[in-house]
C-alpha positions, 0 to 999 in steps of 0.5 A: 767513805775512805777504806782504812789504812792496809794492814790494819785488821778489820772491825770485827778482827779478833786482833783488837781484843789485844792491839786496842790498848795500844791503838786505840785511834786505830781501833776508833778508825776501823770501829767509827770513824769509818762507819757511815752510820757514825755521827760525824762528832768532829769536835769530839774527835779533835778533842780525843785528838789533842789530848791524845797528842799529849803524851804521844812520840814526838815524831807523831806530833805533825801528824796529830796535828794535821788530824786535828786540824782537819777535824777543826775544819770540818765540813770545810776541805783544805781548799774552803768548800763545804764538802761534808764526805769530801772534808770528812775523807781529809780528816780520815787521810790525816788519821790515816797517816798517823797510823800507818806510821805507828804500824810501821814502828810497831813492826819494826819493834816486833822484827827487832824483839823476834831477831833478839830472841834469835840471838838466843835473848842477847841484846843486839849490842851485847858482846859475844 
């Protein structure tokens, strides 16, 4: 089974006590999906999915809806075989896109609030 994405915290991460209420699939990844005594629920999944794209960025929108096709999909890979772990590791990879791209914003927006605060609490346009 595919590894999480790096520099998401491990399942047992103390982290997840805060970071799970504002990634909550991230927390379903490393929890879950990820665990090979799951039920492989992958209707479930593409409904969480779907309801999840609704009120996502629009910049995610792509990449929850190759996440929720592969979801579909399964067992089947892109290519048409039955492959259960293979077609279960290409819904991962599709997860795995989105949340490295909703890591990558989350730590812009923390360098972006720390350089603020550096800025002695002025916002990066205000005048001085």
């Amino acid at each position: 089974m595919k590894e999480p994405p790096a520099g998401l915290p491990p399942a047992n991460s103390r982290t997840w006590h805060s970071r799970r209420w504002w990634d909550s699939l991230g927390y379903l990844r490393v929890r879950s999906l990820s665990n090979p005594e799951w039920q492989r629920d992958s209707q479930w999944l593409a409904h969480r999915l779907t309801a999840e794209r609704r009120s996502a960025p629009e910049e995610e929108g792509e990449l929850y809806d190759a996440a929720i096709v592969a979801a579909r999909r399964y067992p089947r890979t892109a290519s048409g075989t039955v492959d259960a772990d293979a077609s279960w590791d290409e819904v991962l990879t599709a997860i795995d896109r989105l949340l490295v791209m909703r890591q990558e914003r989350h730590l812009a927006q923390v360098r972006d609030a720390q350089r603020e605060s550096r800025a002695g609490g002025r916002g990066l346009s205000d005048p001085e």
